[in-house]
Structures are given as structure tokens and as C-alpha cells.
N, C-alpha and C positions, 0 to 999 in steps of 0.2 A: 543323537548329537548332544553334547554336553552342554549345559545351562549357559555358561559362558564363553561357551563357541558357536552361541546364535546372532546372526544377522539380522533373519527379518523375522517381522510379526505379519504373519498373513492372516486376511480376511477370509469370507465366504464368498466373494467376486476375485478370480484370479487375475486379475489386470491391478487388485489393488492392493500392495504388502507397503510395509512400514518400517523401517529399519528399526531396530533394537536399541535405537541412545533414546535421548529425555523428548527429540522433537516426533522421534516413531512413536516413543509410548504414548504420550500427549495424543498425538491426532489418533493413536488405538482406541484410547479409552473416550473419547468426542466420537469414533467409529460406532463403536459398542454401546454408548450410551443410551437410555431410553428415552421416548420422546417426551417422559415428564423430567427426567436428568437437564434432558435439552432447557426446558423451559426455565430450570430454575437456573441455568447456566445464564441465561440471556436476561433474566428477573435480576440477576447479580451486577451485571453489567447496565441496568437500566434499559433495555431495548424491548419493545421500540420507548425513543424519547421524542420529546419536541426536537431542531437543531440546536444550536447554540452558539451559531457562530457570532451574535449580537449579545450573548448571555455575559455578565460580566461575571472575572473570575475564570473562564471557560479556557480562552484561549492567553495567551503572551501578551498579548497587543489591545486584549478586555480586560487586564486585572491591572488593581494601583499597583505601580512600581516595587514599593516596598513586599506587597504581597507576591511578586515575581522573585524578586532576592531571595525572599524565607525558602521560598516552594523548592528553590533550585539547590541549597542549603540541602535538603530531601531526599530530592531528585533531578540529577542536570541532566538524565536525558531529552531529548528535542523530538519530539515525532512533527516530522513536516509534510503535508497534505497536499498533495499532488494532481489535478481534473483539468477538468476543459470545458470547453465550450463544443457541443456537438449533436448534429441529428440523433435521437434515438426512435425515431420513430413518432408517429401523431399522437399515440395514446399516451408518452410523457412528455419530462423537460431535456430541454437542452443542456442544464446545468449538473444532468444526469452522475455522473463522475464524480465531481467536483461533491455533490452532496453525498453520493456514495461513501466516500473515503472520510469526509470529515463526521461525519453520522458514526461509523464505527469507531473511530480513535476516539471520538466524545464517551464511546460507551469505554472504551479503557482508560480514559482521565477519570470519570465518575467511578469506577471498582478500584483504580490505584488512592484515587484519594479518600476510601475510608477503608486502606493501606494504614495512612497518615501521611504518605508520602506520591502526590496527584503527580502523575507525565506531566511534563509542561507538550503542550500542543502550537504550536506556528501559525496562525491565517494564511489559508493557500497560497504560496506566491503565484500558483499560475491556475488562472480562472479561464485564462485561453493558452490550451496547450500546443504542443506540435503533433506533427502527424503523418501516416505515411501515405505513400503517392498515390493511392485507390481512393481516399478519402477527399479528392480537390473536389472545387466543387459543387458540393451539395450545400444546401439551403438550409443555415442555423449553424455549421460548421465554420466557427472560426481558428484561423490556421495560423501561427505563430512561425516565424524560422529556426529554424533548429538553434542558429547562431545565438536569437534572442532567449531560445527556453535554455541555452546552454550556460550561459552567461547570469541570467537572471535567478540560478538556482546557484551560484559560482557564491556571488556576492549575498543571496541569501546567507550559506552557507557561512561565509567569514565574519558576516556579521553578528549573529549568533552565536557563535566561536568567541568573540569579542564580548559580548556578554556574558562567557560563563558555560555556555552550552557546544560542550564540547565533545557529547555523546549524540549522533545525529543520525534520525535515520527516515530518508526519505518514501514514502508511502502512495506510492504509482496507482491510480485507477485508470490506465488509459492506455491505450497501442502510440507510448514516447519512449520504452523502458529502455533502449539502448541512446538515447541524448540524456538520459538520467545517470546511465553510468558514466557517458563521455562526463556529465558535468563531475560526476565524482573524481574519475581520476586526474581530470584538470586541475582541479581543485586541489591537491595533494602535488601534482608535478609543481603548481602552479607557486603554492606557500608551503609546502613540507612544513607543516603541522600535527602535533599530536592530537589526538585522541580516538573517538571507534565513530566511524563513517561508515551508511550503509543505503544499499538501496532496495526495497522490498516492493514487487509485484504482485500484492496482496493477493489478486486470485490463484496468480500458480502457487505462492504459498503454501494454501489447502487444496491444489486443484484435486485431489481424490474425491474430493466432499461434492466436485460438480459433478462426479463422472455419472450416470446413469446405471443404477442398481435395480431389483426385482427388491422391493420393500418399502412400507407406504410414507409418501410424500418424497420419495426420490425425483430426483430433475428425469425429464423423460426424452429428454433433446443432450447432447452437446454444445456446454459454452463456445458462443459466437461473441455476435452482439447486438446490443437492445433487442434479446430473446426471453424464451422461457426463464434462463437464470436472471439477467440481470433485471427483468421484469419482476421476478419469485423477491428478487431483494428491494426492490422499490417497495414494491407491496408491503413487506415486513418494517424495513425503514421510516420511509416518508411520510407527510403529513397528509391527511385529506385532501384529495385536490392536486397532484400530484400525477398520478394516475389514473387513466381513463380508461380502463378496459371494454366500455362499451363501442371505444373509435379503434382496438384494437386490430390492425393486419400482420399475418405471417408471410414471408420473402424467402426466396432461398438466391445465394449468389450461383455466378455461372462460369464453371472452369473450361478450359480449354485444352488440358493434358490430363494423362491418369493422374485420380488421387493417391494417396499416398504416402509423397515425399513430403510435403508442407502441413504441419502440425495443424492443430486449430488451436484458438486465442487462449489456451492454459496448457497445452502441451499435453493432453490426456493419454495419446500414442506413443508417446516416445519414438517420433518420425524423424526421419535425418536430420530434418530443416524446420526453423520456426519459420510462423506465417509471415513474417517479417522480414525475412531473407531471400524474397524475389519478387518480383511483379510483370504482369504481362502474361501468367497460365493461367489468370482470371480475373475478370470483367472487372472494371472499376464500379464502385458503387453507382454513379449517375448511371451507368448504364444495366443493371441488373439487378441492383437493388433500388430504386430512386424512394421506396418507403422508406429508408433508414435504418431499418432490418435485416437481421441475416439470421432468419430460425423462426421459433413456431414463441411469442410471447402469450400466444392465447391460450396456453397450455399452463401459464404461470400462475401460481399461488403463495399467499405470505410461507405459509408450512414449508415449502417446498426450501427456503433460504433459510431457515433456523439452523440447521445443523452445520453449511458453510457457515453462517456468521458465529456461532456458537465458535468453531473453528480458528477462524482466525482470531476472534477474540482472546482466544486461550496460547493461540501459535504469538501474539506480538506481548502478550501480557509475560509470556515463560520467556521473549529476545530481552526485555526490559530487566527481570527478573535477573537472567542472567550475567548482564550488562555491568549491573549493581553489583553484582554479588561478587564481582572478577575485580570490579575498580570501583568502588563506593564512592559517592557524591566530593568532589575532589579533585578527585583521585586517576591519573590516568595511564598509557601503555608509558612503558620508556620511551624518552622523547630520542636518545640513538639507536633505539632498537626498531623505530618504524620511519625515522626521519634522518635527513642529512645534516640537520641540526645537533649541537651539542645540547646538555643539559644546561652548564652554565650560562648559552646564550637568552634561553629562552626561558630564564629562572622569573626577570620581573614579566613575562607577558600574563606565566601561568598562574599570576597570584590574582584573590579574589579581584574584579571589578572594582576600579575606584580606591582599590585599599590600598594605604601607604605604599611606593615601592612601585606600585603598578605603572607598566607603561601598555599601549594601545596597540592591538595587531597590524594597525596602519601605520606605525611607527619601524616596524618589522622589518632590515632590509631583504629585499628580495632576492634568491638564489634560483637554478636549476633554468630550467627556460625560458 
């Protein structure tokens, strides 16, 4: 086969190949890499760090005013942090998620900004997410209504927008990822607004990186949850304290049909159906899991997550990258080529914040539904 009539880059595991554009080579060469490559991957990025959601500077809503303006001047994309509140089991927190995802994006603000040009990062608008109908319930699990997560990423979103940040892309650590798209395309039906809107599932991202390989420090289970993997990442992430592997218990849930059809929590089978697409061919948590577990966490080690987190570090750092490189700080799609707006309607919204000319996207009148 001719050089540029290749598709994919395959591995030495055949479940796992990589398409031939910039995101296949990317996760190839994070594939291939060595485990000291690894290290200085994750040394570049600061990881592991303290958090920093109180760190000023860090986030939108921690840095003085003026210093949000310049940054965005930079870089107006938005990366916005998505968790919950939920059982993961005795040996961590509930806030499990929630620190997951803003702990990694802090490692891509800290590598963009000696860029010169720092992601601007969001405070999680949701600290209590939504959730599906297996998870009622249980103890430490709080439940949001779809309407409320739906809504409240809605008006995140326009706000933002209103500021200047009009490159967004929201960063899921949790079983909500289809009330994250409802909110996206509401959002869009709702104000037909320009710019690049997105919504990322961080773990399926790199889910190759969780799959279980013959080679050392590979996951040795199947992403679930509060298991091997997402315990391997707590370990690597989190502060002392945090994790308690000595109260550690492993759980397995309990079906009721062949397996099969229904994926597990990253899609590693390429199964008809995600896990998310039925209920009722197995046990709800209270009743088959009441640990909080679904897998073996006692199996987990920090090594074990370096090469996912290396991963997606490098997979949201190349979305940003290219972000930029397509509409530079400014800069955005044609406002009739993605919207039922004209240009000249929406000339004074798109100008910088506050500067001469400007008007408010709440001033906006409303069209579509």
C-alpha cells in the first residue's frame, strides 16, 4: 500500500490501531513512547501538582480582571470542567470527578502558559452532576435533574460567550455525556451563535490508553468505575490523603442478559450499544454494587495512569492548538456559514467586551425556538 493510501497505524495489541491524521499519530507516538518519554511528558505538564482551584491566576474567576482580558487577547479558548458528586467507593472521595478533570486541565493551563499564551480554565459549574437510573440511591451520590445540568451549562455557556470566550469546550468526567450534548445543541438551537463549541469525554478520548495490554504498568481490568483505572489516576493526581488503599474493596456488578451488546464506560469493544443506552439487563448499584465499585481498584497503581494521562494531555493540548491555529484569538467560523444570523447583525456583539460599539448578548433578540 502506498504511503498516502494509508488509514491506519496499528499497534502490537490488535484491538488497538490509530487512524493516520494528526490525532492517530499523536496517540501513536504516546503509544510508543517510553516509560522515561512518559515521565518527561507529564514533568512538562506539572503532574502530579497540588489542585489549584483556590490558586490565583489558575482559573477565570481566581485571576484580577485585567489579567483575564490580556490572557484571552492570547488565548480565548474556555476549557470548562465538568464532575459530581458521587460514591466511589470507601478508599476515596466523593468529589472524585470533579478533582479528576480539573487536576488535568490545570496540567494544560500550566504547559500552555509557558506557551506564553495560558487556556483560560472555567470553576466547574457542576459539583453535583446528573446521572443515570442505576446510580439512585446510593450514599454520597448526589443527583442533579437533567433539566437543572441542562440548563445550568446553557447559561454557563452564554455567559462566557459574553465575555469574549467564544471557543468552548466542555470536559465530561462522569456518566452525564448525553445531557452535555443536549446542553450543547440547545445552546446553538437556542442563540445561533458563532463560534467552536464542543463537548469532550475525556476518557473515551484516549480510551486505547485504558484498554488492558501485555506490557509493564498496563491497566489489568477494564474501565468501569471507582476501579483499577480510575483509582491508578487518583493515585498519580491527588494529594495525600485522598486515597486510602488500605480500606480498599473490589465489587463486580450483576447482569441479567448475555453480554455483549452494552459497551463498558469508554467503549473499549466497539459493542452496538453504549452502557448508557438501556437499563434493567443489570442490577442497579444499591443492589449489586452497594461498595461503589464496579472492578478490582486494589489492583491500581500511580504508573498504571501515567501513559492515559500523558494521553490526554497531549490529545486536548493538539484540540487547542488546533483551535488556534484555524481562527486565532479573535477570530471566528463565519457567523452565516454556522448560524441563521447575518454578519451585519451580529457585527457590534462580536466586538472586544466593553469596547466602543459594543453591545451585550443579552441585548440579542432571540430567533429559532
Amino acid at each position: 500500500m502506498a504511503e498516502k493510501d494509508k488509514i491506519w497505524l496499528t499497534t502490537e495489541c490488535p484491538a488497538i490501531v490509530f487512524e493516520d491524521n494528526a490525532v492517530g499519530r499523536l496517540k501513536k507516538q504516546i503509544w510508543d513512547a517510553s516509560e522515561q518519554e512518559i515521565d518527561a511528558i507529564l514533568a512538562e505538564y506539572g503532574i502530579p501538582s497540588e489542585p489549584e482551584l483556590g490558586k490565583p491566576g489558575s482559573y477565570i474567576q481566581t485571576t484580577v480582571r485585567q489579567q483575564v482580558i490580556e490572557n484571552r487577547r492570547k488565548n480565548d479558548v474556555v476549557l470548562i470542567p465538568v464532575g459530581c458528586t458521587e460514591n466511589h467507593g470507601i478508599h476515596t472521595i466523593t468529589g472524585l470527578d470533579t478533582f479528576m478533570v480539573t487536576q488535568i486541565l490545570e496540567g494544560v493551563r500550566r504547559y500552555t502558559e509557558k506557551q506564553g499564551r495560558p487556556v483560560n480554565l472555567a470553576l466547574p459549574p457542576l459539583n453535583y452532576g446528573g446521572h443515570p437510573y442505576h446510580h439512585l440511591g446510593m450514599p454520597g451520590t448526589v443527583i442533579m435533574p437533567e433539566e437543572v445540568v441542562r440548563e445550568t451549562l446553557i447559561y454557563v455557556m452564554l455567559g462566557l460567550w459574553n465575555d469574549g470566550f467564544r471557543k468552548q469546550i466542555i470536559i465530561n468526567n462522569h456518566g452525564q455525556l448525553w445531557m452535555l450534548e443536549a446542553a450543547l445543541q440547545e445552546f446553538m438551537k437556542r442563540y445561533h451563535l458563532p463560534g467552536i463549541f464542543q463537548v469532550m469525554d475525556w476518557h473515551r478520548a484516549v480510551r486505547e490508553f485504558f484498554y488492558p495490554v501485555d506490557r509493564e504498568n498496563s491497566l489489568e481490568t477494564h474501565f468501569v468505575h471507582a476501579d483499577e483505572a480510575e483509582t491508578s489516576v487518583a493515585l498519580l493526581m491527588f494529594p495525600e490523603g485522598m486515597v486510602d488503599m488500605d480500606i480498599v474493596v473490589d465489587a463486580e456488578g450483576k447482569g441479567y442478559l448475555p453480554d455483549g451488546h452494552f459497551d463498558k464506560a469508554v467503549d473499549p469493544f466497539r459493542r452496538p450499544r453504549r452502557w448508557s443506552e438501556g437499563e434493567g439487563h443489570a442490577a442497579i448499584e444499591r443492589a449489586a454494587t452497594p461498595e461503589g465499585v464496579v472492578g478490582k481498584p486494589s489492583l491500581a497503581t500511580a504508573a498504571k495512569a501515567k501513559r492515559p494521562i500523558a494521553a490526554i494531555l497531549k490529545y486536548i493540548t493538539l484540540v487547542v492548538d488546533e483551535i488556534l491555529e484555524a481562527f486565532p484569538p479573535g477570530e471566528l467560523p463565519p457567523v452565516e456559514g454556522i448560524t441563521l444570523r447575518t454578519a451585519e447583525e451580529m457585527e457590534p456583539y462580536l466586538k472586544e467586551p466593553s469596547s466602543p460599539g459594543w453591545k451585550s448578548v443579552y441585548e440579542l433578540p432571540r430567533i429559532g425556538f
